[in-house]
C-alpha positions as CSV (number, residue, x, y, z in Angstrom):
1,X,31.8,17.3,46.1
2,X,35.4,16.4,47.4
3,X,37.9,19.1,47.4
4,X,41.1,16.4,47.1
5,X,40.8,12.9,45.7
6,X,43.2,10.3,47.2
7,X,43.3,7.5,44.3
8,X,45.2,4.3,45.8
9,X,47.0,2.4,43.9
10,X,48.7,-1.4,44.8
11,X,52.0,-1.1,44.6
12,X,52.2,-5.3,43.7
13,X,50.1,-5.0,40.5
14,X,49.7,-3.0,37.8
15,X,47.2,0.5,37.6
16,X,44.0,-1.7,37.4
17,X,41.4,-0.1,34.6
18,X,38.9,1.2,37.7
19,X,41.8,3.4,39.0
20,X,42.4,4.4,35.4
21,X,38.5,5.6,35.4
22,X,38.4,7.2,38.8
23,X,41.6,9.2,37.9
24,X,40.0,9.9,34.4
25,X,36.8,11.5,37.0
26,X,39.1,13.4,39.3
27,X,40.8,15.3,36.3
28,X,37.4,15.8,34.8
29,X,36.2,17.6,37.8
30,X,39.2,19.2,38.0
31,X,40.2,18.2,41.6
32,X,43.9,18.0,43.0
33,X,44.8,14.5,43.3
34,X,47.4,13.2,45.5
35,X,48.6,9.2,44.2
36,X,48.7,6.8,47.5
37,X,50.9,3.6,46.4
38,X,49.7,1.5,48.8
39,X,51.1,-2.7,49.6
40,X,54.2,-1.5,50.0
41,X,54.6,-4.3,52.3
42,X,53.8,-6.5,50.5
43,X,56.2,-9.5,48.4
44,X,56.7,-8.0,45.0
45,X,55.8,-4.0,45.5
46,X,57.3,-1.9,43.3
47,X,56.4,1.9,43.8
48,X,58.7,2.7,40.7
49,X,56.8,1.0,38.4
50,X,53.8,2.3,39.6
51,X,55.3,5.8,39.0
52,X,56.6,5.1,36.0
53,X,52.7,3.7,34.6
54,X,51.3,7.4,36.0
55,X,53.8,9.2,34.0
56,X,53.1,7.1,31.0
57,X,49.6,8.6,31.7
58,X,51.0,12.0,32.2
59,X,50.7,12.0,35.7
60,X,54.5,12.7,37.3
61,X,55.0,12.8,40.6
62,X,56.9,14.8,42.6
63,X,60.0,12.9,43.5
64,X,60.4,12.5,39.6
65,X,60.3,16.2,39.0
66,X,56.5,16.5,38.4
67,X,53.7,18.3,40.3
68,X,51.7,15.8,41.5
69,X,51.8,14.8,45.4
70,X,52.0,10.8,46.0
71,X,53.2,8.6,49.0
72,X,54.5,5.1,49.1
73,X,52.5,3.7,52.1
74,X,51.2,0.5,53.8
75,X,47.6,1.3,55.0
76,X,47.7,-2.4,56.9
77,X,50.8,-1.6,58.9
78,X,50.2,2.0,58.9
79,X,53.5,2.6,57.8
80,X,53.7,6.1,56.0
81,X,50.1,6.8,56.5
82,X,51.0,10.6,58.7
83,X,53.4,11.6,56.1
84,X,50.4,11.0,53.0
85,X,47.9,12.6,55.5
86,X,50.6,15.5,55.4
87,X,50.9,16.1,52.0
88,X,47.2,16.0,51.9
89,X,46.8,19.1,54.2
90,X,49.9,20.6,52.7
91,X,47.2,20.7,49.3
92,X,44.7,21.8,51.4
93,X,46.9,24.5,52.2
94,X,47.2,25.2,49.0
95,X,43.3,25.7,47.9
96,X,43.4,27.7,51.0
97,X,40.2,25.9,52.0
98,X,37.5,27.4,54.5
99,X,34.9,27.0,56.7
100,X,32.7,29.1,59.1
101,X,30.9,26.5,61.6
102,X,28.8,29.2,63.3
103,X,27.1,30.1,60.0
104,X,23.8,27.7,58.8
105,X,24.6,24.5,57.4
106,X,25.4,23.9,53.4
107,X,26.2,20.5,52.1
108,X,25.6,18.6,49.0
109,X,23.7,14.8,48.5
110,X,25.8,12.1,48.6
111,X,23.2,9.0,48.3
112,X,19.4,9.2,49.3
113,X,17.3,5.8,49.4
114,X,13.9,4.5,51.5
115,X,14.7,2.6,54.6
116,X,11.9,0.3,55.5
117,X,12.3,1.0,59.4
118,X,12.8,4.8,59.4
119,X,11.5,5.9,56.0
120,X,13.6,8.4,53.7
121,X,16.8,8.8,54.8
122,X,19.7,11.0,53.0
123,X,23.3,10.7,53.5
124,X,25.0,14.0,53.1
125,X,28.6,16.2,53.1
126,X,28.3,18.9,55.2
127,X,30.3,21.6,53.4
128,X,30.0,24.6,55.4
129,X,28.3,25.7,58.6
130,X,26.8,23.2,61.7
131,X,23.8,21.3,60.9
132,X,21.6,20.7,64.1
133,X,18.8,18.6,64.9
134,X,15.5,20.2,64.7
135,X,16.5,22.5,61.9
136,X,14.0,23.1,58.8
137,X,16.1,21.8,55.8
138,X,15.7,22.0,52.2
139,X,17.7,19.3,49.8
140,X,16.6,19.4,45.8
141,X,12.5,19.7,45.7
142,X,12.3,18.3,49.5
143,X,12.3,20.1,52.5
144,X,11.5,19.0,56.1
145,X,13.4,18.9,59.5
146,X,16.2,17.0,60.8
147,X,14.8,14.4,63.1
148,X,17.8,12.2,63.7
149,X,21.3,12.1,62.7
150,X,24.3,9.4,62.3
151,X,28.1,10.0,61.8
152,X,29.6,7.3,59.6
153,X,29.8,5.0,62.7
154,X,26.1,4.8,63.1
155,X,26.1,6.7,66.4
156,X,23.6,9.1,66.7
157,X,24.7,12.8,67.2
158,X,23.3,16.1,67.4
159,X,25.3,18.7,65.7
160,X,27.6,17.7,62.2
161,X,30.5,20.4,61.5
162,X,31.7,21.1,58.4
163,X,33.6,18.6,56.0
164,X,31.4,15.6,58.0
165,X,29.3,13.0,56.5
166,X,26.3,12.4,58.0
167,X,22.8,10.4,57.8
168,X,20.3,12.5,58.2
169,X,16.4,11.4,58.4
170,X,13.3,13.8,58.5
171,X,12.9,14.5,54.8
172,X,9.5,13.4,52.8
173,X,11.8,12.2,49.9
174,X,14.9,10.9,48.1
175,X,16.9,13.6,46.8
176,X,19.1,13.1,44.2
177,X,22.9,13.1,45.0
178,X,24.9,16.2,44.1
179,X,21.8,18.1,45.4
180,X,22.5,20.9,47.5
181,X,21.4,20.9,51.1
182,X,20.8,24.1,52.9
183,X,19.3,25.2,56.2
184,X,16.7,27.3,56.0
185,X,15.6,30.4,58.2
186,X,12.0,28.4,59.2
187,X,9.9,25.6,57.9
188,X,7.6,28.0,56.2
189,X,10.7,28.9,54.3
190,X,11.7,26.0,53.5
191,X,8.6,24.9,52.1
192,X,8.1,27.7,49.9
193,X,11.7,27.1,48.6
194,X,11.2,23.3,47.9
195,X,7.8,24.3,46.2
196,X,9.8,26.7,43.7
197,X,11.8,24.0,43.1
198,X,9.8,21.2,42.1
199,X,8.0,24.0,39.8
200,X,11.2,24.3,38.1
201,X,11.8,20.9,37.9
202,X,8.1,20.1,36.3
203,X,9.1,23.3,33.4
204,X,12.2,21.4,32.9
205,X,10.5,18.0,32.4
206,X,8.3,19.5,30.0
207,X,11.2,20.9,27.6
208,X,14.2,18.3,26.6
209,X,17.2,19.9,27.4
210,X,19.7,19.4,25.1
211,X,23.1,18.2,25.8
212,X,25.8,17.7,23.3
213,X,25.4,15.7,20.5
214,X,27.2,15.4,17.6
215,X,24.0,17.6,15.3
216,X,23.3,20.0,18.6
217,X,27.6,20.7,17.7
218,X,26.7,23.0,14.8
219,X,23.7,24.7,16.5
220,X,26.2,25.6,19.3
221,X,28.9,26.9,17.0
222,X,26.6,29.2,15.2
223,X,25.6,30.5,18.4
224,X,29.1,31.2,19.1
225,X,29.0,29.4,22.3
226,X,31.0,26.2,21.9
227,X,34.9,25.6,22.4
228,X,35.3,22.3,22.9
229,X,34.0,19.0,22.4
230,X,34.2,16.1,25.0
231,X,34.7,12.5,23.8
232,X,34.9,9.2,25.9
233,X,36.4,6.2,23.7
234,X,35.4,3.1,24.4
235,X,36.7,-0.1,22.5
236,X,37.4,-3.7,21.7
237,X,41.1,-3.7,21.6
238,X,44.0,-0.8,22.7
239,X,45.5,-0.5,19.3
240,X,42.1,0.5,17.7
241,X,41.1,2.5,20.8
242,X,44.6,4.8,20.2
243,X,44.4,5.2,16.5
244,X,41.0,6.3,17.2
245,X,41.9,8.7,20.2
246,X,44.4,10.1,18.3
247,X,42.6,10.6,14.7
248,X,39.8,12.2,16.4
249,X,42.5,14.6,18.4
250,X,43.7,15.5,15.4
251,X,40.0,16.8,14.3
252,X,41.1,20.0,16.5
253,X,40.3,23.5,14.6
254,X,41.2,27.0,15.7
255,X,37.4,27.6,17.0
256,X,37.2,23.7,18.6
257,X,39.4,21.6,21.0
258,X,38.6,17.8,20.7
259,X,39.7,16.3,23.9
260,X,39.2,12.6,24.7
261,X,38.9,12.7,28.6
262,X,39.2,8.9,28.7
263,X,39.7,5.8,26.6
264,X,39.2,2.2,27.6
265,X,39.1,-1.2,26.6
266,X,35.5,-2.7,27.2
267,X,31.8,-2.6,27.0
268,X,30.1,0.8,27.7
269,X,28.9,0.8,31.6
270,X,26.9,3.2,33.7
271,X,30.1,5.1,35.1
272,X,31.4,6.3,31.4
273,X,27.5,7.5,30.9
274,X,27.7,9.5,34.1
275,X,31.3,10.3,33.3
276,X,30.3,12.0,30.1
277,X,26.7,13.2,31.6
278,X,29.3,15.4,34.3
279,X,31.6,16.7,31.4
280,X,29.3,16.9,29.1
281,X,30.6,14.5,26.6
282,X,29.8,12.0,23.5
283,X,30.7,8.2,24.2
284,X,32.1,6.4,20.8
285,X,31.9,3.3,21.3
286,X,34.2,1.1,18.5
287,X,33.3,-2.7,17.7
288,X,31.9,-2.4,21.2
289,X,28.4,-1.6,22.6
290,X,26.6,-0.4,25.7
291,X,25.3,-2.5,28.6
292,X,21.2,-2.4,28.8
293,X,21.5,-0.5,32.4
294,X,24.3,1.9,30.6
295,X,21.6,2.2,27.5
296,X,18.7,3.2,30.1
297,X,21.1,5.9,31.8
298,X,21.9,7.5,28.5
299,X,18.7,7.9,27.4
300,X,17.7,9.5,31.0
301,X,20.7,11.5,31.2
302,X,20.9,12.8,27.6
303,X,24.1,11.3,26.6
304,X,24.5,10.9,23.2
305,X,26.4,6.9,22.5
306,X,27.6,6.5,19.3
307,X,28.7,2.9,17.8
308,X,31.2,2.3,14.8
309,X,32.9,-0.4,13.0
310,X,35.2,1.2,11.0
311,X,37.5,3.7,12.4
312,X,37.0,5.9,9.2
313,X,33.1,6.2,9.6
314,X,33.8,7.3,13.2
315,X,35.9,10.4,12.3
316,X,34.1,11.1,9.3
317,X,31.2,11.7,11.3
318,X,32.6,13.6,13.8
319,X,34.6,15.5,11.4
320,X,31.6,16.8,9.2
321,X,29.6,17.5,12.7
């Protein structure tokens, strides 16, 4: 959804394991990602050090020679904050982003969810375009007509521009988030569209579709169709967690890349399942295991998890896949 990811980082501590995962997301996605060291303030802040852990990491900023943008700033005193704002349109600049506001809305689902008081309501980005009230709208299999909406204050508004988030209410469902939202020509439109849609969506239920998994790998190869091969590496402690990373690495062939898009010390959760559901990716999880809601996901989203004991299983397995 986002063109630019800000990931801010306390300049007191150390780059906390969260900020490790939302940075190993950005890069996934393959978003520009400008580093805000924020605290700066505060006793004990030391920018450097952050620097120095992101290019440990591989991530080296500018003012060390790198190419990635990052600010020192202090977002309680406000000190610094234009100058990161800056370097965040100077990006912008760069993608040489664009919008038309008189065209019909297009936005994507951030979060749908069923308010007692004013039944469905879907917060979304509005990407391109001006969404009004009273338009006929069509978000995933739904489609209805905006009744209301709210800007991120709660204040009730009547037209939403591009790059705004907005609650909007007047659809007869929850959509699910990274759905695309579109305005439609008329309601009769829009219905017919949603209608095709939840068709498809039925035919797709019916037939598993198969994501990777380490015996769908030599299906895909025969097919001629497959260059790489995703891992996320989950373990109990960092010294098994690299030699693993770095055995499986070194399973790379001429016709296959193995990348490991992130590594971590921990139990398996719900955001390295939809991490690896977006980059379509096998979890190994060593001398660790998955939590029961992280279980529950994978088997919904079709992520393959697979647990080891002995580092040697793990790349035997993957090696004869």
């Amino acid at each position: 959804v986002t063109d630019i990811a800000i990931i801010v980082i306390s300049a007191d501590d150390s780059i906390m394991p969260q900020t490790r995962e939302a940075i190993s997301h950005a890069q996934a996605a393959g978003v520009p990602i400008v580093f805000a060291i924020n605290k700066i303030d505060k006793a004990g802040a030391d920018p450097d050090r952050i620097k120095n852990e992101l290019s440990q990491m591989n991530f080296l900023v500018e003012e060390w020679g790198g190419k990635y943008q990052s600010q020192d700033i202090s977002a309680k005193k406000g000190t610094n904050v234009d100058k990161l704002l800056e370097k965040v349109l100077l990006e912008a600049e760069l993608l040489d982003l664009k919008a038309n506001p008189h065209r019909r809305a297009l936005g994507t689902v951030l979060e749908a969810s069923l308010d007692k008081g004013r039944g469905y309501v879907t917060k979304i980005l509005v990407e391109n375009g001006t969404l009004r009230n009273g338009e006929p709208i069509i978000a995933g299999e739904f489609s209805g007509k905006v009744k209301a909406m709210f800007n991120e204050r709660g204040k009730k508004i009547k037209a939403a521009g591009p790059a705004t988030p907005v609650l909007v209410l007047g659809l007869p469902g929850a959509p699910q988030a990274g759905e695309k939202i579109k305005v439609a020509a008329s309601e009769a439109e829009a219905k017919e569209i949603a209608a095709k849609r939840a068709q498809i969506i039925r035919e797709q239920a019916t037939r598993a579709s198969k994501r990777i998994s380490l015996e769908e790998i030599g299906r895909r190869l025969a097919l001629g169709n497959f260059k790489e091969l995703n891992l996320i590496v989950k373990g109990d402690v960092d010294g098994s967690i690299e030699a693993l990373s770095d055995s499986l690495i070194k399973l790379s062939i001429d016709k296959v890349q193995v990348n490991v898009i992130h590594k971590a010390v921990g139990q398996i959760v719900d955001s390295d399942v939809m991490l690896a559901s977006a980059s379509d990716a096998i979890i190994i999880g060593f001398q660790v295991r998955p939590s029961i809601t992280a279980r529950k996901l994978a088997e919904k989203e079709g992520v393959e998890i697979k647990l080891y004991s002995i580092i040697y299983e793990a790349i035997e397995e993957v090696k004869a896949a």
